[in-house]
C-alpha positions in Angstrom: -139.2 -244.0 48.1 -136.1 -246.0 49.1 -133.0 -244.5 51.6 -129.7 -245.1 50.0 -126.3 -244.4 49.6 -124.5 -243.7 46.6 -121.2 -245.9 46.4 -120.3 -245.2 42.9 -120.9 -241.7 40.6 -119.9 -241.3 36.7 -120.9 -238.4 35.1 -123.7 -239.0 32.3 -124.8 -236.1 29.5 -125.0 -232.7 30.8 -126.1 -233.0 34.5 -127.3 -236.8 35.1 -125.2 -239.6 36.1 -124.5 -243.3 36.1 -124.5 -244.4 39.8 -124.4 -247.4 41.7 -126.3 -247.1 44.8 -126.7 -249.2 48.2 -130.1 -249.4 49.2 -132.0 -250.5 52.6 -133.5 -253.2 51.4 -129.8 -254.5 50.7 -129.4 -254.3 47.0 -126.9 -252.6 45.2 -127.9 -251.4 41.7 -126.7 -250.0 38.9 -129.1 -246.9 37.7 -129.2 -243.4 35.4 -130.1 -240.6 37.9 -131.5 -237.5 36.1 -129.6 -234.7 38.0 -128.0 -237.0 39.6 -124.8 -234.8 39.5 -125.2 -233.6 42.8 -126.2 -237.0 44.5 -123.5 -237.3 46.9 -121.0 -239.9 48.4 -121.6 -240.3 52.1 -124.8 -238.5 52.8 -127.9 -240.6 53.2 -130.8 -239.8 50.3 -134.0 -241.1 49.1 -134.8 -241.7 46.0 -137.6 -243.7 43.6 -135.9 -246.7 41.8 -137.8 -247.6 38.7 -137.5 -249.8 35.3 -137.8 -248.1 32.4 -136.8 -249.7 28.7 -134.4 -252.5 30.4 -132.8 -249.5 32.5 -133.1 -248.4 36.1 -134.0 -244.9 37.0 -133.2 -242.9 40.0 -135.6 -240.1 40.2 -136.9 -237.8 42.8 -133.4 -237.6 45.0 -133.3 -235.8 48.2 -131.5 -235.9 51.3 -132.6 -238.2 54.2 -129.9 -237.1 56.6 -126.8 -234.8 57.2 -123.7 -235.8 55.1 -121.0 -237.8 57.8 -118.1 -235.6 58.4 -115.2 -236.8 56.1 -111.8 -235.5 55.5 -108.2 -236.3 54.8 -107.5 -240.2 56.0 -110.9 -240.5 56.8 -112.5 -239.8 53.5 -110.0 -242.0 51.6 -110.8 -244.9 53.9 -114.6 -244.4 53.3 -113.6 -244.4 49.5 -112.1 -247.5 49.7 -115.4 -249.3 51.7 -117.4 -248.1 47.9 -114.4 -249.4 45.8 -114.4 -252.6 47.5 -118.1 -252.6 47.7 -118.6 -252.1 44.3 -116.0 -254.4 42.6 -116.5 -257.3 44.9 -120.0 -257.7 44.8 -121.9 -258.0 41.3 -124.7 -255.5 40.1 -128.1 -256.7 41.8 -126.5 -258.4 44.7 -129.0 -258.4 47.6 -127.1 -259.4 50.9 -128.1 -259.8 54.1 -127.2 -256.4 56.5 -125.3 -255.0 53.7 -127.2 -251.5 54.1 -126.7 -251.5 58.0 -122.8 -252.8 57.9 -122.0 -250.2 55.8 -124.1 -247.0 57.5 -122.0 -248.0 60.6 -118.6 -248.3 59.1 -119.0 -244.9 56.9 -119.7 -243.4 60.7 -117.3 -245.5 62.5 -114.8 -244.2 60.1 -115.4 -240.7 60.6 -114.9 -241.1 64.4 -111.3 -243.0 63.5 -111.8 -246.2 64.2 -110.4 -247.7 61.0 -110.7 -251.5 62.6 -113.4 -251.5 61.2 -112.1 -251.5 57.7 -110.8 -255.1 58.5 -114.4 -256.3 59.5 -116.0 -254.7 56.0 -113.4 -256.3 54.2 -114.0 -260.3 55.6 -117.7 -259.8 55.3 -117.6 -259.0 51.8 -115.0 -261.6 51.0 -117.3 -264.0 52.6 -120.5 -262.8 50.7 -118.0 -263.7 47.6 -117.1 -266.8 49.2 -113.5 -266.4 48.7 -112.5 -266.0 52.6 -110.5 -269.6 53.8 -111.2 -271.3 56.8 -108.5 -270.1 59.5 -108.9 -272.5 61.9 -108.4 -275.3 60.6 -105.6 -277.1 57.9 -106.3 -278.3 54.8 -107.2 -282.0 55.8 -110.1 -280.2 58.3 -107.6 -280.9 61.6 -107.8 -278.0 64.5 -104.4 -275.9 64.2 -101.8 -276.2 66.9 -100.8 -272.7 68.4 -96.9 -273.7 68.0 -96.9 -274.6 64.6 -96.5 -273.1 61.7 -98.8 -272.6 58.8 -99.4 -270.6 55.7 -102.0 -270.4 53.3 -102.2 -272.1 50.2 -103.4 -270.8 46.7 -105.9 -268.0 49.0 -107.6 -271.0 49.9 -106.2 -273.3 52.3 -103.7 -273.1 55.2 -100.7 -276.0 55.2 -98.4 -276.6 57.7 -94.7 -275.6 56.6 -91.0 -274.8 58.4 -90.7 -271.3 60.0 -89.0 -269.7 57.9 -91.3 -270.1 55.1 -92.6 -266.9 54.0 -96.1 -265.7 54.8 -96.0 -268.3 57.8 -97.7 -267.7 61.0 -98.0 -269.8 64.2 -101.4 -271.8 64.8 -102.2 -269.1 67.5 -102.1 -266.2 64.7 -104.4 -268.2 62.1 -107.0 -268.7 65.2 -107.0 -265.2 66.4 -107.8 -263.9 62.8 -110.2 -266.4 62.4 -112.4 -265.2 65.3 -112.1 -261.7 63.4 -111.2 -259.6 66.4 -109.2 -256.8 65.3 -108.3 -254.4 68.3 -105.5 -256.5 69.0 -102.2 -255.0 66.9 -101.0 -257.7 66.0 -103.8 -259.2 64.5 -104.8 -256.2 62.8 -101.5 -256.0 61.5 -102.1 -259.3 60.3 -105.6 -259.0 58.9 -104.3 -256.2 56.8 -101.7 -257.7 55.0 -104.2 -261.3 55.0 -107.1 -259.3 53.7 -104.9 -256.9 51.1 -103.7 -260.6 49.5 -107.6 -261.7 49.5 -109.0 -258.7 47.7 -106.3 -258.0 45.1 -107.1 -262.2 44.4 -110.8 -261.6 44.8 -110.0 -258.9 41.7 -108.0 -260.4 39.9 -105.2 -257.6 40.6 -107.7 -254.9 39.7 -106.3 -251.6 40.4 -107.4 -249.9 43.3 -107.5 -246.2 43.7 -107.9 -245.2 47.1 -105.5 -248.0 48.5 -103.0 -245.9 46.4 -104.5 -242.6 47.7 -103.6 -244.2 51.4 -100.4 -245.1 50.3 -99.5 -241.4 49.2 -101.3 -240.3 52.5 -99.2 -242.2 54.7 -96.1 -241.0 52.6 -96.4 -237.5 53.0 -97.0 -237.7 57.1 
C-alpha cells in the first residue's frame, strides 16, 4: 500500500476513473482506479498500484487522513498546484521531495499563505529545466543592482535601456533569484516572471483554474 494524492480525475465507464496520482515515493502516474469515482482531490489515500496488461491499476483506495479544508480562493489555488503539476511534469516522473513539497503547499494554502504558490511554481520549472539563471547575464557576469536587464527568449537576461519593456534593475533579478517571496515587490514580480515561464513551459496550453482566479478576483 502506497499514500497518495490524486492530482488529476477523469471519469472512466460507469464508476471507475482515469487518475493521475502523486505518490510518496515521488512518482506521479497515470492509472485506471476501479471505483475510483469517489477518490478525492486533496484528501490523503492509500492505495495498491499494480501492472496489469501494459496498464496501471489503483485498487483497494481508502483514506489515510482528513480531507484539507478548501474553499473559494483557496480551492482554485490548490487546483492550479495539480494543473501545473500535472502538465509540467511527464507521466512516470519521479522527483526528488515532490510528495512532501506538495502535502505542504496543499496545507499552506488552506491556511492563506498563497507565497507559496510562487515557490511550487520555480521548483517545478526547475525539475523541467526551463527556469533562467537570475543572477547573472547572458555572458555569466554578476548583475549590477542599477542596471537594467530583461530576459531574453525565457532563457537569458541581457542588459537593455529603461524603458525597455519587461526590464528590471539588477537588484530585482537578484532578489527573485534567491526565491524569497514575502517581499511585495518581489512577489509581484515572481508572478508575472513565473506566469511568462509556465505558459512557455506549455506551450500556451490553456489553463483552467488561472482563469477560475481571474473570474474570482473579478467578482470581489
Amino acid at each position: 500500500m502506497q499514500k497518495f494524492w490524486v492530482i488529476r480525475k477523469q471519469p472512466y465507464r460507469e464508476n471507475s476513473a482515469l487518475l493521475t496520482v502523486l505518490s510518496d515515493n515521488n512518482r506521479l502516474t497515470r492509472c485506471i482506479a476501479r471505483g475510483g469515482i469517489k477518490a478525492s482531490e486533496f484528501q490523503p489515500l492509500f492505495g495498491l498500484l499494480t501492472l496489469k496488461k501494459n496498464f496501471v491499476w489503483l485498487s483497494k483506495i481508502e483514506p489515510a487522513g482528513s480531507r484539507v479544508p478548501l474553499q473559494g480562493t483557496e480551492l482554485i489555488s490548490a487546483l492550479y498546484l495539480n494543473e501545473i503539476t500535472n502538465w509540467i511534469l511527464p507521466e512516470g516522473a519521479e522527483v526528488e521531495r515532490l510528495f512532501d513539497l506538495y502535502t505542504d503547499s496543499v496545507k499552506d494554502i488552506s491556511l492563506k499563505s498563497f507565497d507559496v504558490l510562487r515557490r511550487f511554481e520555480r521548483f517545478l520549472l526547475e525539475e523541467a529545466g526551463t527556469y533562467p539563471m537570475l543572477d547573472v547575464d547572458r555572458n555569466g557576469k554578476q548583475l549590477h543592482d542599477h542596471i537594467y536587464y530583461r530576459l531574453h527568449q525565457f532563457q537569458e537576461l541581457v542588459e537593455v535601456n529603461s524603458d525597455e519593456v519587461d526590464a528590471l534593475h539588477g537588484s530585482d533579478w537578484k532578489a527573485l533569484s534567491m526565491g524569497v517571496y514575502s517581499e511585495p515587490v518581489t512577489a509581484r514580480h515572481a508572478k508575472w516572471l513565473h506566469r511568462g515561464l509556465v505558459d512557455h513551459t506549455l506551450g500556451g496550453r490553456r489553463l483552467v483554474s488561472r482563469e477560475m482566479l481571474s473570474e474570482a478576483r473579478k467578482s470581489r
